[in-house]
N, C-alpha and C positions, 0 to 999 in steps of 0.2 A: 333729751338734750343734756349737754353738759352742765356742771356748774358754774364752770370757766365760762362757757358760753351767756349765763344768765349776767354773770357779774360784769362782762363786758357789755354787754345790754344794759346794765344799771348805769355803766361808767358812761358811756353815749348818752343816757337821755339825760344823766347831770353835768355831762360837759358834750356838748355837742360840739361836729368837726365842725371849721369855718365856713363862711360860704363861698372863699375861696378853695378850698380844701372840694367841695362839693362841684364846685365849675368845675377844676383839675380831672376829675373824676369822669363828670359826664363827659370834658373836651375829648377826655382819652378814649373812652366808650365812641363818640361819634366818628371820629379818625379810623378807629378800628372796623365799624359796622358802615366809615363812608369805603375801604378800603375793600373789603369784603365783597359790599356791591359791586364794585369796579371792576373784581376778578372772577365775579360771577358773570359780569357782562360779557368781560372778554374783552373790553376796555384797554388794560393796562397792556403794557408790552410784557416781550417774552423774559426781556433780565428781570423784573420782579419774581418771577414763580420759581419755582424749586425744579431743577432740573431732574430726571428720573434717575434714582441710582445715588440723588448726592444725600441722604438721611443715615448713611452710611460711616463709621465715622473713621479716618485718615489714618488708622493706627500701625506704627510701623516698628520691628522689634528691637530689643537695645542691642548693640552691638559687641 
């Protein structure tokens, strides 16, 4: 590991994040793994998923 890495380690166990800070976190985490599930079901409709071809990106040249 880094050193960077230890000293942020150090700085988290002498200032821990909030426990709001930690809700924010895990809310985000369950939104994302309830969303996941959904479009693994095959649940969600077709406008949420990524149409085939569109990862592609819109580049058009200067004129």
């Amino acid at each position: 590991m880094n050193l960077r890495h230890f000293l942020r380690m150090a700085h988290w166990a002498h200032n821990p994040p909030s426990a709001r800070r930690v809700a924010l976190v895990f809310g985000v985490i369950a939104v994302c793994l309830t969303l996941a599930g959904l479009e693994w079901a095959g649940v969600l409709p077709d406008g949420f998923g990524l149409s085939p071809g569109s990862n592609k990106p819109n580049i058009k040249p200067l004129p």
